[in-house]
C-alpha positions in Angstrom: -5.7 -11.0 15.4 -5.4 -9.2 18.9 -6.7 -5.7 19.4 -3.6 -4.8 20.3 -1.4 -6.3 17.5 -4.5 -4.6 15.0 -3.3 -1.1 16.8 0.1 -1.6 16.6 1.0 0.2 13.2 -1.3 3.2 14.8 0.5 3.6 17.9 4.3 2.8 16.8 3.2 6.1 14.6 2.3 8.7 17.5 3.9 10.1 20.4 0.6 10.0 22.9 2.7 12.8 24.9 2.6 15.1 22.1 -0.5 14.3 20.0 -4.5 14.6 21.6 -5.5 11.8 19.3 -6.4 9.0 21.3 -4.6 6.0 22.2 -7.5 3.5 22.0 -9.0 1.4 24.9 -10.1 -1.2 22.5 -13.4 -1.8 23.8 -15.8 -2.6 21.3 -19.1 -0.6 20.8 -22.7 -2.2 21.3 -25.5 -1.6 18.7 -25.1 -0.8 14.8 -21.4 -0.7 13.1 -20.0 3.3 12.9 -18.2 5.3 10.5 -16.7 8.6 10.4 -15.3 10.6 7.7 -12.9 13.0 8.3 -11.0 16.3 6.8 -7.4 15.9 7.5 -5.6 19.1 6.2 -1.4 17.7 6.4 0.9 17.5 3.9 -2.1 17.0 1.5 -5.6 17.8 1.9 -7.6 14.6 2.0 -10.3 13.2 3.3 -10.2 10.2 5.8 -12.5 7.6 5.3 -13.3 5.3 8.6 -15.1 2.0 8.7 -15.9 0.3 12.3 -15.1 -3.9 11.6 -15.1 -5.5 15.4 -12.8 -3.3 17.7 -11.4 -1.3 15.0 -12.2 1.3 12.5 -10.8 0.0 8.9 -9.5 3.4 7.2 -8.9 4.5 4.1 -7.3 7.9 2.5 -10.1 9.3 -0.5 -8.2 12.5 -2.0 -11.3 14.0 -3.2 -13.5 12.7 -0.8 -17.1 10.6 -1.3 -19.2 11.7 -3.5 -23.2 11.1 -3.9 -22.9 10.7 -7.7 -22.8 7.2 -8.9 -20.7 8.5 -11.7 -17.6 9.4 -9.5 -15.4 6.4 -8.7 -13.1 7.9 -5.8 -9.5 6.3 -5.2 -9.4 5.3 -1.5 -5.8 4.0 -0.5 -5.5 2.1 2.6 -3.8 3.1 6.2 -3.7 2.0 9.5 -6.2 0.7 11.9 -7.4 3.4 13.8 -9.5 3.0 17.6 -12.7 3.5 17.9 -12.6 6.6 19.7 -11.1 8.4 16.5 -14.5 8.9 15.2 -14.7 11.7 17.7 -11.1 13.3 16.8 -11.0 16.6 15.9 -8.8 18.8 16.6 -4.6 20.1 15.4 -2.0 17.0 15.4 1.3 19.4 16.2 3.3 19.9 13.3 6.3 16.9 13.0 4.5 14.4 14.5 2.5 11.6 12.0 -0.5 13.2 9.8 0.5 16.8 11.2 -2.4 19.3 10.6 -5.6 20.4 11.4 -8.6 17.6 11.2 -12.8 17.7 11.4 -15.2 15.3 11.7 -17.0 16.0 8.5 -19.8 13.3 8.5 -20.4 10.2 10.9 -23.1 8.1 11.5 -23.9 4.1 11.0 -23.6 1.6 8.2 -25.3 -1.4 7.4 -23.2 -4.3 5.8 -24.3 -5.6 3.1 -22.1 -7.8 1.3 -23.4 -11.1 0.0 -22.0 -14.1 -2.5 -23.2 -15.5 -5.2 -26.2 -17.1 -4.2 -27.3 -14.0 -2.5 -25.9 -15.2 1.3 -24.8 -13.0 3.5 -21.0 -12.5 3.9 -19.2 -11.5 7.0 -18.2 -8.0 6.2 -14.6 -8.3 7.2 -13.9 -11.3 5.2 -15.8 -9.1 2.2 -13.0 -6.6 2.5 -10.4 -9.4 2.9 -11.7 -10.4 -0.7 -11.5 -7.2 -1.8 -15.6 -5.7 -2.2 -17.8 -4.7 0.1 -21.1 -2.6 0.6 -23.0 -1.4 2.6 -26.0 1.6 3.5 -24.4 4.5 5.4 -26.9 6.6 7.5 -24.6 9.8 8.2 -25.3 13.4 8.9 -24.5 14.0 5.3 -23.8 10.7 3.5 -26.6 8.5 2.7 -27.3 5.3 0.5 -25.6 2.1 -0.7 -21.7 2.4 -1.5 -19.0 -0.2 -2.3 -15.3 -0.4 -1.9 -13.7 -2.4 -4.3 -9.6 -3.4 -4.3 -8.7 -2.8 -7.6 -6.7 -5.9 -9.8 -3.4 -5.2 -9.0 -4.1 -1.4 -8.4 -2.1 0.5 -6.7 -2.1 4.5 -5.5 0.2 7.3 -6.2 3.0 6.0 -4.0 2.9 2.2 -4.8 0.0 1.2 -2.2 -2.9 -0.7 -2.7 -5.8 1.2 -4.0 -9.8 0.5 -4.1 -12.4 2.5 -5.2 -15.6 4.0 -3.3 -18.5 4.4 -5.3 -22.0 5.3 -4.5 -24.0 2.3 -5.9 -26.2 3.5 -9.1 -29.5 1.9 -7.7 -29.9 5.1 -5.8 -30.6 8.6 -6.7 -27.7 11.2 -6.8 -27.9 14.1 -4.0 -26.7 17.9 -4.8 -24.0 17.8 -2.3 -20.8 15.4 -2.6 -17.7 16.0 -1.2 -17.7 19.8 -0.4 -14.5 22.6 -1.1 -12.5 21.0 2.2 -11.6 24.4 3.2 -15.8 25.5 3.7 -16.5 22.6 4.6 -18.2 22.6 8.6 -17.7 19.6 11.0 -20.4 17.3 11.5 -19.9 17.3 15.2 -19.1 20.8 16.3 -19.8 22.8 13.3 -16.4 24.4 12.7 -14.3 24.8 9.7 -10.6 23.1 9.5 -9.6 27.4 10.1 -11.9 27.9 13.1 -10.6 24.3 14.9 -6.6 25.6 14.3 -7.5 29.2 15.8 -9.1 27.6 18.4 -6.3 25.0 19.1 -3.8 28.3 19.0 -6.0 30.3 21.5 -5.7 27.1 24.1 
């Protein structure tokens, strides 16, 4: 499928005039795979959950965000493609426009697929998530390890969408810090809470 077509829900969502989220150039990235996980403070506070597969970032909504514990199994519910360039997004999205509300980056970094079949071959990690599991190794600022996403049977989120599940994979050790209080929580990039990016956004 074209980059553009892959980008079309995204854009046919925003008005570019009124929003500073970027539009995309859809030029791929050299080197190792990215992801970005984000604090979006709309409607409902959630965290945004990014993965880069070819010229996109895959995306998922996790209400209560990753977590480091094995034990947690997080609902993450599917939504648009997003660009490449919206691992660096941070910023306010004016008030009646799509997602309105203040976002941070709150971890990025690179991830390692590492999705395999049966007889332990490697699987090409965009037809993992077509099938519906997938892991992988991030190596974030904050998030580290093995974790899977996994469609559930028939599952479906709060509204009727498809849901999955991320989960940190239990052959590594649990860390002290999940998914923080979003409110305290301090951007990976600039190291501003979701408060200190709005007041900032009003003072421009």
């Amino acid at each position: 499928m074209a980059e553009r077509d892959r980008l079309r829900d995204y854009r046919g969502k925003r008005d570019f005039d009124r929003t500073g989220e970027p539009r995309g150039r859809g030029a791929a990235a050299g080197g190792a795979p990215r992801f970005v996980v984000q604090i979006h403070d709309a409607s409902t506070m959630h965290f945004d959950f990014r993965l880069q597969v070819g010229d996109v970032l895959k995306s998922w909504s996790v209400p209560k965000g990753p977590s480091a514990d094995p034990k947690d199994k997080r609902l993450a519910v599917p939504t648009e493609d997003h660009p490449l360039e919206y691992e660096e997004f941070e910023g306010v999205i004016p008030s009646g426009e799509y997602g309105g509300g203040t976002v941070i980056v709150w971890d990025h970094g690179t991830y390692e697929p590492l999705s395999h079949d049966r007889q332990g071959r490697p699987v090409d990690f965009a037809e993992s998530l077509e099938r519906g599991h997938a892991t992988f190794r991030l190596s974030g600022a904050k998030l580290h390890g093995e974790y899977a996403l996994t469609r559930f049977r028939g599952g479906r989120g709060g509204d009727g969408e498809e849901a999955w599940l991320l989960v940190k994979r239990s052959g590594d050790a649990a860390r002290p810090h999940g998914a923080p209080d979003p409110r305290r929580a301090r951007s990976a990039k600039t190291g501003r809470t979701l408060a200190q990016v709005a007041s900032d956004a009003a003072g421009e």
